[in-house]
PDB file with SEQRES, HELIX, SHEET and CRYST1 records, atoms N, CA, C and O in Angstrom:
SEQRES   1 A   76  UNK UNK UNK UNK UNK UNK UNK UNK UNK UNK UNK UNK UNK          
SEQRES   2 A   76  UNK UNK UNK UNK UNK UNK UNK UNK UNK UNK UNK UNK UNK          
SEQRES   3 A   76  UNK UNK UNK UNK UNK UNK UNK UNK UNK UNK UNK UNK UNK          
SEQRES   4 A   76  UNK UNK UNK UNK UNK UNK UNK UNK UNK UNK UNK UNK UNK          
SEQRES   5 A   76  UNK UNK UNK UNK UNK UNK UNK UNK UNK UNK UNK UNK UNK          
SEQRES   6 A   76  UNK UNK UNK UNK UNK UNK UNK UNK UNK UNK UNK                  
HELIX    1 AA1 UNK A   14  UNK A   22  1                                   9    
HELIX    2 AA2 UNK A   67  UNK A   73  1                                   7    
SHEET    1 AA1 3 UNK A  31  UNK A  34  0                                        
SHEET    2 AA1 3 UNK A  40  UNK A  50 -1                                        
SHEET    3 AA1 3 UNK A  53  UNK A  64 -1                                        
CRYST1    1.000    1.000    1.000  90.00  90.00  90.00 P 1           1          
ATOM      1  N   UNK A   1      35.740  97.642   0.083  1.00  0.00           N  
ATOM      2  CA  UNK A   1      36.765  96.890   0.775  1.00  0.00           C  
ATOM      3  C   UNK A   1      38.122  97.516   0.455  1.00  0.00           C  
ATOM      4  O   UNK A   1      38.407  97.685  -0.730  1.00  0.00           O  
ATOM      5  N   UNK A   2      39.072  97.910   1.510  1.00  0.00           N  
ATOM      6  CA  UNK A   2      40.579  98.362   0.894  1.00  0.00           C  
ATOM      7  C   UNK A   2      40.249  99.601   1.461  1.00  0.00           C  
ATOM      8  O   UNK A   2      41.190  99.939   2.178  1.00  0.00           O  
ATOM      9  N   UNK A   3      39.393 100.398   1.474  1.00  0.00           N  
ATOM     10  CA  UNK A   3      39.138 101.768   1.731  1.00  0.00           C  
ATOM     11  C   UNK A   3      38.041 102.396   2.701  1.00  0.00           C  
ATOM     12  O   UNK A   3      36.818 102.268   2.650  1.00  0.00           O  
ATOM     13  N   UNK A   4      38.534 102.845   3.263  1.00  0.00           N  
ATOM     14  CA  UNK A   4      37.337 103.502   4.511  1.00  0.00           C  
ATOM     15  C   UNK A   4      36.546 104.697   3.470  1.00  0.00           C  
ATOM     16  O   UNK A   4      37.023 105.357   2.547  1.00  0.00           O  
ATOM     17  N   UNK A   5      35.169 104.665   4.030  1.00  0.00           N  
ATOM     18  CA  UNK A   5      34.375 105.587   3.369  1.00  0.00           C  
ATOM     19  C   UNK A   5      34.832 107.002   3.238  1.00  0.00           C  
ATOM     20  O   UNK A   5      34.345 107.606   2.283  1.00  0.00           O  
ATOM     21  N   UNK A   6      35.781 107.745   4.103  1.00  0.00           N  
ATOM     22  CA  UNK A   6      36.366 108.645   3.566  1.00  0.00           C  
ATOM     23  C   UNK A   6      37.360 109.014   2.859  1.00  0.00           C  
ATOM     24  O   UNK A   6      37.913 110.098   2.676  1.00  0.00           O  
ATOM     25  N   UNK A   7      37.613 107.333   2.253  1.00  0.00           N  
ATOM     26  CA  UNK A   7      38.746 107.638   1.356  1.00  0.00           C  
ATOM     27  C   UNK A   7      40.093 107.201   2.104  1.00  0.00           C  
ATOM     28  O   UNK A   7      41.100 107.155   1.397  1.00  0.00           O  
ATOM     29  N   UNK A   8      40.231 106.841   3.609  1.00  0.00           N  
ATOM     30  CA  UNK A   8      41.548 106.746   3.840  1.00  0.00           C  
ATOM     31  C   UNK A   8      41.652 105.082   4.080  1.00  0.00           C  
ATOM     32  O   UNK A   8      40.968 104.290   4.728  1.00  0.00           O  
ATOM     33  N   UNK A   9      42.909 104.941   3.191  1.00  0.00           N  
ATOM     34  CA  UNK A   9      42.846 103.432   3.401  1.00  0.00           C  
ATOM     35  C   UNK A   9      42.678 102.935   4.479  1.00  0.00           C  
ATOM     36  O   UNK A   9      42.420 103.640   5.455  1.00  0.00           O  
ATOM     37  N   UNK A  10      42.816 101.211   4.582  1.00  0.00           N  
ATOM     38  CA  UNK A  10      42.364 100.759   5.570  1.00  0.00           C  
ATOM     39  C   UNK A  10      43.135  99.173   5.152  1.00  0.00           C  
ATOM     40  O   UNK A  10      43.375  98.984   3.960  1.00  0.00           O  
ATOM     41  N   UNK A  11      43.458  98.194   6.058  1.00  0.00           N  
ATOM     42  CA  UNK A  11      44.169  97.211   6.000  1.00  0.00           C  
ATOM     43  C   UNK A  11      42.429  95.740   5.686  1.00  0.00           C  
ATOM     44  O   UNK A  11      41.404  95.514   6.329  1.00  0.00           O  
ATOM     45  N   UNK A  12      43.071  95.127   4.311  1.00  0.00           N  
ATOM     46  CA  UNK A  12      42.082  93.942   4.482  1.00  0.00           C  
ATOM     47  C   UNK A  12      42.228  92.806   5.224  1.00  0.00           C  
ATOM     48  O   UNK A  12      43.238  92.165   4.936  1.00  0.00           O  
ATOM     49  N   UNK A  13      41.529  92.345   6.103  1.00  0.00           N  
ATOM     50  CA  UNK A  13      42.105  90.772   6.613  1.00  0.00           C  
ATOM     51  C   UNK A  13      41.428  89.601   5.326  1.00  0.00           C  
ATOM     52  O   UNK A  13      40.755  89.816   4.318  1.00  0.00           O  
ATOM     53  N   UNK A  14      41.925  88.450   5.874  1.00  0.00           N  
ATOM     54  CA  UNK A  14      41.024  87.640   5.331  1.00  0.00           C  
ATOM     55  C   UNK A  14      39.944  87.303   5.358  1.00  0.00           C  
ATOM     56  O   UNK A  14      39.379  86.722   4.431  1.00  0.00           O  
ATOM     57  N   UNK A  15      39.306  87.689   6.732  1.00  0.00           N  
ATOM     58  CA  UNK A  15      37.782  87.598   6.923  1.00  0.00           C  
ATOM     59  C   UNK A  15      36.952  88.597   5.539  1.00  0.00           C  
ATOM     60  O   UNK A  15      35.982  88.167   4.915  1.00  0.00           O  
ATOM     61  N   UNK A  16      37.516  89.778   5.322  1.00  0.00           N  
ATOM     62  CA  UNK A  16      36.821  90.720   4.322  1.00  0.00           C  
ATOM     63  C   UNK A  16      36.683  90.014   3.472  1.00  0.00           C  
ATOM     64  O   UNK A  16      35.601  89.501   3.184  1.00  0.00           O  
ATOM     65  N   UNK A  17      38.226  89.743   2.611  1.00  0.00           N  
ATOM     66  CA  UNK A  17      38.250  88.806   1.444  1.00  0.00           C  
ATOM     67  C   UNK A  17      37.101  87.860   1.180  1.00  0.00           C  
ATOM     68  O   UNK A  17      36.291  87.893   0.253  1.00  0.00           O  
ATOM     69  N   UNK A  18      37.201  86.975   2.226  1.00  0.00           N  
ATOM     70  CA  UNK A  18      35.973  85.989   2.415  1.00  0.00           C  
ATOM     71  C   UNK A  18      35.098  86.543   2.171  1.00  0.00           C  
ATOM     72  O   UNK A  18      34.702  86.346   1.022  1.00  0.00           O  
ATOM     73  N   UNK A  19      34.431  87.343   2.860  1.00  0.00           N  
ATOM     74  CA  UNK A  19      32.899  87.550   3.041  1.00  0.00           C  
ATOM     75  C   UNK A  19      32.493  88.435   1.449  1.00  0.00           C  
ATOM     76  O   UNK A  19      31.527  88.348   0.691  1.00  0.00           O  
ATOM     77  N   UNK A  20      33.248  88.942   1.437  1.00  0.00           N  
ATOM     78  CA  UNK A  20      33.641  90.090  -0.127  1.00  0.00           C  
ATOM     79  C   UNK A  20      33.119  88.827  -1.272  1.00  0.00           C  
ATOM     80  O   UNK A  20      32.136  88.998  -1.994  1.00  0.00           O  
ATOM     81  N   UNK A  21      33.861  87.698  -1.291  1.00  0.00           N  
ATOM     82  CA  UNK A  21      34.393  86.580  -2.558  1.00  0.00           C  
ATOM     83  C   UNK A  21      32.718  85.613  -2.353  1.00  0.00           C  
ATOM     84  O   UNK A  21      32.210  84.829  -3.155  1.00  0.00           O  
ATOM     85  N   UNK A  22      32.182  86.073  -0.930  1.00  0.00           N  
ATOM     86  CA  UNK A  22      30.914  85.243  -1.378  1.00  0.00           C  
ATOM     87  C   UNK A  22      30.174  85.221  -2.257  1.00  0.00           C  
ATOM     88  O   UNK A  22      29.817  84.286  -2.974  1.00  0.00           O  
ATOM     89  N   UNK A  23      29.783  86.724  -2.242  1.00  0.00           N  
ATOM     90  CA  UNK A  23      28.648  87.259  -3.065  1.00  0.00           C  
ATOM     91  C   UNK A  23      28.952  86.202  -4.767  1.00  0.00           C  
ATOM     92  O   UNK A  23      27.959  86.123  -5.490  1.00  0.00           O  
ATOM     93  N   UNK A  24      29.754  85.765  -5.077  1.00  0.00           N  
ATOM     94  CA  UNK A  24      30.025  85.512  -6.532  1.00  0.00           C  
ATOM     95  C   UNK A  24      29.864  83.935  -6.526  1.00  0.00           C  
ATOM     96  O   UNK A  24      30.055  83.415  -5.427  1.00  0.00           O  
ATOM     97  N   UNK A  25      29.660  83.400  -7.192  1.00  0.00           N  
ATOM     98  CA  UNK A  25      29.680  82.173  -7.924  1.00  0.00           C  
ATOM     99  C   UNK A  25      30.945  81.061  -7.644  1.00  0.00           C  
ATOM    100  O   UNK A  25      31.854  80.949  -8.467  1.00  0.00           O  
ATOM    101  N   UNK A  26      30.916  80.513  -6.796  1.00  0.00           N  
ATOM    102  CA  UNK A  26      32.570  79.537  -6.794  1.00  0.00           C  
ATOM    103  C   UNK A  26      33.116  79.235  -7.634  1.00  0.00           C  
ATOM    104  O   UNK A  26      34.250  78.787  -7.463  1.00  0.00           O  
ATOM    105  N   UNK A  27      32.572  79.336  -8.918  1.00  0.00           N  
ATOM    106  CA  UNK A  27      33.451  78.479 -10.487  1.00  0.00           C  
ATOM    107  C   UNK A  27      34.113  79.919 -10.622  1.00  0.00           C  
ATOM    108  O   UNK A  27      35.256  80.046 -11.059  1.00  0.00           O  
ATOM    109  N   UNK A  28      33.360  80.958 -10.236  1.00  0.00           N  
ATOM    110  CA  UNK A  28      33.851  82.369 -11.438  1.00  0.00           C  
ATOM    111  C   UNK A  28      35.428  83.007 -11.427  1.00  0.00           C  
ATOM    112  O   UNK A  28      35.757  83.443 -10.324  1.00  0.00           O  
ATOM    113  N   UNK A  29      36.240  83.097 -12.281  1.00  0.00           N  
ATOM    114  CA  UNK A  29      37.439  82.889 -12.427  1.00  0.00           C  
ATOM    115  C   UNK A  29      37.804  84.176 -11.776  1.00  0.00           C  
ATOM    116  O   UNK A  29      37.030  85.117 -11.953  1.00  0.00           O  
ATOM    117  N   UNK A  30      39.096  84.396 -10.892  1.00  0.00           N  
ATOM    118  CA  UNK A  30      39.190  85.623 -10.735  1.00  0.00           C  
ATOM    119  C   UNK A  30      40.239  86.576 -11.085  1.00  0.00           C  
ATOM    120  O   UNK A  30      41.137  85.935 -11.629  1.00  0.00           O  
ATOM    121  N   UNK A  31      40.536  87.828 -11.019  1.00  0.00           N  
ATOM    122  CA  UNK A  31      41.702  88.493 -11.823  1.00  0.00           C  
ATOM    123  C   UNK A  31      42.040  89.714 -11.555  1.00  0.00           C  
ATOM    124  O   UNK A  31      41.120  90.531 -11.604  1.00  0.00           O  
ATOM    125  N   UNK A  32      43.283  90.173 -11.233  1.00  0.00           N  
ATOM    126  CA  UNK A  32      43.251  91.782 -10.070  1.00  0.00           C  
ATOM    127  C   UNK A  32      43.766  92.804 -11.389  1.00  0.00           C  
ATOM    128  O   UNK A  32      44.495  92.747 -12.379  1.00  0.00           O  
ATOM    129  N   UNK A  33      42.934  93.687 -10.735  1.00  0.00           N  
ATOM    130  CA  UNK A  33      42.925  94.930 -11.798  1.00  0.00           C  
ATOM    131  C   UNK A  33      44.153  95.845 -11.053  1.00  0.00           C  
ATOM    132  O   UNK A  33      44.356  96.137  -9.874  1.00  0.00           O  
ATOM    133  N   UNK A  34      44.838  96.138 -12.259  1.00  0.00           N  
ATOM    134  CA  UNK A  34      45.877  97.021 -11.569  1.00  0.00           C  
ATOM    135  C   UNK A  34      46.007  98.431 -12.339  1.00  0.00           C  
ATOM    136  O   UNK A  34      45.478  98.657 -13.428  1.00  0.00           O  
ATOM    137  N   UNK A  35      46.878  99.446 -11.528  1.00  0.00           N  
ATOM    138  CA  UNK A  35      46.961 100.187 -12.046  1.00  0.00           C  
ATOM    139  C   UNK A  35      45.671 101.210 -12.763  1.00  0.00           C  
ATOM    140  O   UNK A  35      45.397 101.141 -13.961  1.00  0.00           O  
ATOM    141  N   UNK A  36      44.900 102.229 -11.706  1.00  0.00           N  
ATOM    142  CA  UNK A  36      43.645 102.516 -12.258  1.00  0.00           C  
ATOM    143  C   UNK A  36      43.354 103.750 -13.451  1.00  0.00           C  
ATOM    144  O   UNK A  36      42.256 104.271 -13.646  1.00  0.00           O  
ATOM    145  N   UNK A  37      44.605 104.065 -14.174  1.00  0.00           N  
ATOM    146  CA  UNK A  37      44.456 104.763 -15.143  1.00  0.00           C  
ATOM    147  C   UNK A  37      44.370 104.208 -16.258  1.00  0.00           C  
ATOM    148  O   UNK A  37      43.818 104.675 -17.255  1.00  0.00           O  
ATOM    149  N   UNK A  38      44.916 103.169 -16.156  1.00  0.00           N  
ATOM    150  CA  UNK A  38      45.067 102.305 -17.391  1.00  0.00           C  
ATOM    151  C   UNK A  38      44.917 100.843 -17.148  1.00  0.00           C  
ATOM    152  O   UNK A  38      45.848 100.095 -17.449  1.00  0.00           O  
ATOM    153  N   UNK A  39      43.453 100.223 -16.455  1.00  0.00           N  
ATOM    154  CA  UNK A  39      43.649  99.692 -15.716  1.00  0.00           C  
ATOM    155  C   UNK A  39      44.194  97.694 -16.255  1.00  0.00           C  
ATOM    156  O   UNK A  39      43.793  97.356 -17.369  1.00  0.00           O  
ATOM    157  N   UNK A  40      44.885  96.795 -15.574  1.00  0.00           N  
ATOM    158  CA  UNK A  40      45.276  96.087 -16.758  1.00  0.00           C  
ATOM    159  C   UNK A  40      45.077  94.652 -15.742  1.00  0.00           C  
ATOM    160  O   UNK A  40      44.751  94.697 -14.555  1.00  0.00           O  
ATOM    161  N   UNK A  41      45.323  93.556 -16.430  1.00  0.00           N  
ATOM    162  CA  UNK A  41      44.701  92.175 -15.925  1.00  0.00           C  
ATOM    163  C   UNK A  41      45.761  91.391 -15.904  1.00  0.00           C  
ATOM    164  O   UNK A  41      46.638  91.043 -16.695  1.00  0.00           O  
ATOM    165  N   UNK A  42      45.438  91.175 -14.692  1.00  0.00           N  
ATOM    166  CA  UNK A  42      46.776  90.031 -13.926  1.00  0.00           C  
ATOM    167  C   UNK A  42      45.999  88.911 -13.133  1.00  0.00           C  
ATOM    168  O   UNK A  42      45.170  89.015 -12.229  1.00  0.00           O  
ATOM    169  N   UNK A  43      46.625  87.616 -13.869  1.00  0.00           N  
ATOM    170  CA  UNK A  43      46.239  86.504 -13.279  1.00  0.00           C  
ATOM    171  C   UNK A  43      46.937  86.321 -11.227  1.00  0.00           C  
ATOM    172  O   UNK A  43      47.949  86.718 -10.648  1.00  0.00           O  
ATOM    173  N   UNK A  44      45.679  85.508 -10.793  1.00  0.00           N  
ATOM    174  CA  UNK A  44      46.253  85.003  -9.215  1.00  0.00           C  
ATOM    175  C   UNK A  44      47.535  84.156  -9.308  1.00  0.00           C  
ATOM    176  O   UNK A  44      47.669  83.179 -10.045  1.00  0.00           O  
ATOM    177  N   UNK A  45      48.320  84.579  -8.596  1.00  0.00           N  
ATOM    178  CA  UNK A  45      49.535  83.251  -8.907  1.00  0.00           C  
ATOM    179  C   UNK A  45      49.335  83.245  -7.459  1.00  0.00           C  
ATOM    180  O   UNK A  45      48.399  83.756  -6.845  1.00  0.00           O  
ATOM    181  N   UNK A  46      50.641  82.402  -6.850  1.00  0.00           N  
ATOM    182  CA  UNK A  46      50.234  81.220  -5.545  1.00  0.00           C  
ATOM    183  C   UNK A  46      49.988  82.113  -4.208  1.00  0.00           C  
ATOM    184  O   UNK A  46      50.463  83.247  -4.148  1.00  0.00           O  
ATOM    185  N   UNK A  47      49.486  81.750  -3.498  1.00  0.00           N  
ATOM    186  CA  UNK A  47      49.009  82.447  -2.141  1.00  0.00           C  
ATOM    187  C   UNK A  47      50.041  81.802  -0.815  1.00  0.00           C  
ATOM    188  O   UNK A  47      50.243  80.603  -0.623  1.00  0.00           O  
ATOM    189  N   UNK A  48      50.528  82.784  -0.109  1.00  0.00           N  
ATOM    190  CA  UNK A  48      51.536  82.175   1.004  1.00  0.00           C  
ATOM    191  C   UNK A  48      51.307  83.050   2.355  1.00  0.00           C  
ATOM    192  O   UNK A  48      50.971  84.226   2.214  1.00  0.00           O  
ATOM    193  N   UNK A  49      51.424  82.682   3.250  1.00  0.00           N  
ATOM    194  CA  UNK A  49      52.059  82.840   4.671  1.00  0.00           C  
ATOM    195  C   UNK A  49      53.234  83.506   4.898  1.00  0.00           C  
ATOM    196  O   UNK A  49      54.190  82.757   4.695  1.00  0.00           O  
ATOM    197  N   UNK A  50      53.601  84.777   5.288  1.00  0.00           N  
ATOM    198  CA  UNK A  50      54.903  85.681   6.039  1.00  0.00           C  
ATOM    199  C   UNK A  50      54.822  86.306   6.477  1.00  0.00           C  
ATOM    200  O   UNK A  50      53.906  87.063   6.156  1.00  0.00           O  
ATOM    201  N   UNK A  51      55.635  86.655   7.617  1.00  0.00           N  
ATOM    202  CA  UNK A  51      55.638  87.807   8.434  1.00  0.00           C  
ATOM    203  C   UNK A  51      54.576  88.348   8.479  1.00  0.00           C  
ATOM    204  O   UNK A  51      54.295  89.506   8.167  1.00  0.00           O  
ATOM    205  N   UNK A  52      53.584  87.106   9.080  1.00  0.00           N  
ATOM    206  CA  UNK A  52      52.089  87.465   9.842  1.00  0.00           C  
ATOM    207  C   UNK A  52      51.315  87.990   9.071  1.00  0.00           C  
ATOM    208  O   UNK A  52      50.429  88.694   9.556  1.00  0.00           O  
ATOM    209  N   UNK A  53      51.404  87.801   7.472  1.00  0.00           N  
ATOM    210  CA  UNK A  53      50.478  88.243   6.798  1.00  0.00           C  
ATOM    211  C   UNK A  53      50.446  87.388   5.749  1.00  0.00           C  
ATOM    212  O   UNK A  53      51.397  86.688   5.402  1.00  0.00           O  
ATOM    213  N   UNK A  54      49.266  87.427   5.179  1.00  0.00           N  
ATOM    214  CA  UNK A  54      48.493  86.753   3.469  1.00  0.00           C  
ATOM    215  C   UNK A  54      49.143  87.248   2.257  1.00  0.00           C  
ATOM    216  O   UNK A  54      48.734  88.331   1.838  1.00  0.00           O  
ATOM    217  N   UNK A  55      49.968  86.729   1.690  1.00  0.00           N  
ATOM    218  CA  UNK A  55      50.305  87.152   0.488  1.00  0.00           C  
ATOM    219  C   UNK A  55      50.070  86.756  -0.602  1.00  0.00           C  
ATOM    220  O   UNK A  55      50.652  85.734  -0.966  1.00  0.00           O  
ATOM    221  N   UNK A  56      48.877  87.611  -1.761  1.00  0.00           N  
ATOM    222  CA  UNK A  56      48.632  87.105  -3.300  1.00  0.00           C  
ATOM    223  C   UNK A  56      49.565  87.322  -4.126  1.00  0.00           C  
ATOM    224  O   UNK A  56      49.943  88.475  -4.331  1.00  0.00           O  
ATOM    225  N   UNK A  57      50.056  86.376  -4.687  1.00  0.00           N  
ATOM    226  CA  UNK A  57      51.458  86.333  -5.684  1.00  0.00           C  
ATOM    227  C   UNK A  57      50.515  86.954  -7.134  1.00  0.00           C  
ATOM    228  O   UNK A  57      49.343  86.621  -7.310  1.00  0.00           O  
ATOM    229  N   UNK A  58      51.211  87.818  -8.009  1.00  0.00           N  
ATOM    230  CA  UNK A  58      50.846  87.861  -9.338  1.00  0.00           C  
ATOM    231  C   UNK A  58      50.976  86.565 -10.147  1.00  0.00           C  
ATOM    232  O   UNK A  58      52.025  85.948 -10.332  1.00  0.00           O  
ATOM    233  N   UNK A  59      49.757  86.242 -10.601  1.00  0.00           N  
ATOM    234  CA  UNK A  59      50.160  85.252 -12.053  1.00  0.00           C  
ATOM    235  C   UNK A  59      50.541  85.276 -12.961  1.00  0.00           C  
ATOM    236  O   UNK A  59      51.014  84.311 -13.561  1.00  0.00           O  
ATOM    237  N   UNK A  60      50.444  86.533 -13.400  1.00  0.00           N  
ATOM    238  CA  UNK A  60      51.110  87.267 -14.559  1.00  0.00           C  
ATOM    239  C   UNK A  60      50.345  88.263 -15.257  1.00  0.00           C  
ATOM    240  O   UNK A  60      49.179  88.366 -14.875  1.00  0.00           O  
ATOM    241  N   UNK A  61      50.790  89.175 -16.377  1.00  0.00           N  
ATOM    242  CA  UNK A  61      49.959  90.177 -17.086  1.00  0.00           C  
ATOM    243  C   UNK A  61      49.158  89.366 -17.572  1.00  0.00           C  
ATOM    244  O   UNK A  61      49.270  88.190 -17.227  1.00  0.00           O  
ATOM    245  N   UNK A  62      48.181  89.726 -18.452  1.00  0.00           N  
ATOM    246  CA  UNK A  62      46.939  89.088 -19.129  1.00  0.00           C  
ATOM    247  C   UNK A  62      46.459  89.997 -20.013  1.00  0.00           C  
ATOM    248  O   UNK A  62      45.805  89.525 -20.943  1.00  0.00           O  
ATOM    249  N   UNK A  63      46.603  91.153 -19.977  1.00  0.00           N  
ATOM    250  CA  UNK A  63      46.070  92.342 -21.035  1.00  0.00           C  
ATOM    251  C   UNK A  63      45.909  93.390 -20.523  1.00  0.00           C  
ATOM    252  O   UNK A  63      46.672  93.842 -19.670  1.00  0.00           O  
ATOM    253  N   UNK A  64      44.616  94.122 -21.062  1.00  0.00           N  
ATOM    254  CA  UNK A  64      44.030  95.441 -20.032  1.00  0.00           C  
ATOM    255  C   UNK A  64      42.868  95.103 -20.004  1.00  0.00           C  
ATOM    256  O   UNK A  64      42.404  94.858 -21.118  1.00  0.00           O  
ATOM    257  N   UNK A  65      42.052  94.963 -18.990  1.00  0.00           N  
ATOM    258  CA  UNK A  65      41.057  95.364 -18.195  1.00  0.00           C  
ATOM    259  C   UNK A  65      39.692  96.248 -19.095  1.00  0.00           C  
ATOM    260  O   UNK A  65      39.878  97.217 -19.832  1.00  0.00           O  
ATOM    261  N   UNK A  66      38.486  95.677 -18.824  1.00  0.00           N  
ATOM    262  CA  UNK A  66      37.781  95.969 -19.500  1.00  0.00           C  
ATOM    263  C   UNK A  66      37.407  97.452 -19.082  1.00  0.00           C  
ATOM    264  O   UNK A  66      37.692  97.637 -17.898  1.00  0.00           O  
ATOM    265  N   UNK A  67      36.651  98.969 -19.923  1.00  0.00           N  
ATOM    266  CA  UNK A  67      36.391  99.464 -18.958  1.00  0.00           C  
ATOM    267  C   UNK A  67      35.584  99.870 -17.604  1.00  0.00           C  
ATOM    268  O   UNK A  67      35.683 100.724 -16.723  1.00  0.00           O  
ATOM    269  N   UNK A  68      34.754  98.811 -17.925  1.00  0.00           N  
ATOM    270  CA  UNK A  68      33.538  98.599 -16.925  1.00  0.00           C  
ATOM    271  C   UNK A  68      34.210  98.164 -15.509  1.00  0.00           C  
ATOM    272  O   UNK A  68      33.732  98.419 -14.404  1.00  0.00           O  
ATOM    273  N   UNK A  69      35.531  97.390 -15.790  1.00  0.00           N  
ATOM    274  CA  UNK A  69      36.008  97.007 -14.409  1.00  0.00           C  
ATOM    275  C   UNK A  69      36.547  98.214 -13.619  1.00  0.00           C  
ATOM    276  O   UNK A  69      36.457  98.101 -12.397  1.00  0.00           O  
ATOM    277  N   UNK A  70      37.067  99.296 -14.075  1.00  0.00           N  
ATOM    278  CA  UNK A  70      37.521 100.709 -13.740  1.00  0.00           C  
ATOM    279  C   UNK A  70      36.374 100.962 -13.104  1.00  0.00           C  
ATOM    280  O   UNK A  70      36.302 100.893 -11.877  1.00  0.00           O  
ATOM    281  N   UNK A  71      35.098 101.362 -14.063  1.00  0.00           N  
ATOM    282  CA  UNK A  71      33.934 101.745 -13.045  1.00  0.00           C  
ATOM    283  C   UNK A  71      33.271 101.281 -11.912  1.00  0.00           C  
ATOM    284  O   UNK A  71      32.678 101.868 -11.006  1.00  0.00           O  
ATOM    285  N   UNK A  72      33.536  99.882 -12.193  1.00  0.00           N  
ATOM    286  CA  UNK A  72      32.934  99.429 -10.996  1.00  0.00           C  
ATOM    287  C   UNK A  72      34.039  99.536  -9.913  1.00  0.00           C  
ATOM    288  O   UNK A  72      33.419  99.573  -8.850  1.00  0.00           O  
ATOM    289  N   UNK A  73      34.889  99.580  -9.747  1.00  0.00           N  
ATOM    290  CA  UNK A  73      35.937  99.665  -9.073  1.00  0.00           C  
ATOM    291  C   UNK A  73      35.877 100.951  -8.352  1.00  0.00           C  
ATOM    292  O   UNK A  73      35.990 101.142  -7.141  1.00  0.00           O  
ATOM    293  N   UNK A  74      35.654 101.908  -9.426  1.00  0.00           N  
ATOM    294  CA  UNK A  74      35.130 103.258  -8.808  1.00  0.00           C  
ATOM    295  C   UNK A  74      36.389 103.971  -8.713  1.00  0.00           C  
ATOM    296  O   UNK A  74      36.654 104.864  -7.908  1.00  0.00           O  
ATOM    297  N   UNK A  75      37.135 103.492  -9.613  1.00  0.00           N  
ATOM    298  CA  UNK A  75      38.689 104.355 -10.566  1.00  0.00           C  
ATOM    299  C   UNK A  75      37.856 105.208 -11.718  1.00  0.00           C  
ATOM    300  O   UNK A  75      38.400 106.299 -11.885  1.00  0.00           O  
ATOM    301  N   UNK A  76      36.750 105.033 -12.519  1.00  0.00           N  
ATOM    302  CA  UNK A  76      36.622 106.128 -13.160  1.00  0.00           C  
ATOM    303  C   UNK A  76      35.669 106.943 -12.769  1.00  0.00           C  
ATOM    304  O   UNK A  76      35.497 108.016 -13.348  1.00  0.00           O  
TER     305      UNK A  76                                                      
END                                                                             
C-alpha cells in the first residue's frame, strides 16, 4: 500500500486504508513508523477533513521502532 510494484509511489485513499486495517484485530493498537533508517514510533493523534483530503495528525514520538517493523515494512 503507498507504493506501486515498481516502486513509484502512488496516492492512498481511504478505501486502501480500510481494506489494509482489516486484516488485524480491532482492539490492536496502532502506530506509524517513521523515518526508515532509523525507523521511530509515533502515536495516531486526531484525524480531520481538508482540502479534499484525510489527514492523520501525529500523536507524538514514542521511541524507536522495533527492528522487525523496518523489515516488514520492507525499509531493510
Amino acid at each position: 500500500m503507498g507504493r506501486h510494484r515498481r516502486g513509484a509511489n502512488r496516492e492512498v485513499t481511504v478505501g486502501d486504508l480500510i481494506d489494509e486495517l482489516r486484516r488485524f484485530e480491532p482492539g490492536t493498537q496502532v502506530r506509524l513508523a517513521i523515518q526508515p533508517r532509523l525507523p521511530q514510533e509515533h502515536s495516531v493523534g486526531p484525524v480531520a477533513e481538508a482540502d479534499g483530503m484525510v489527514w492523520i495528525g501525529d500523536g507524538g514520538h514514542r521511541g524507536y521502532a522495533p527492528d522487525e517493523v523496518g523489515e516488514h515494512l520492507g525499509w531493510i
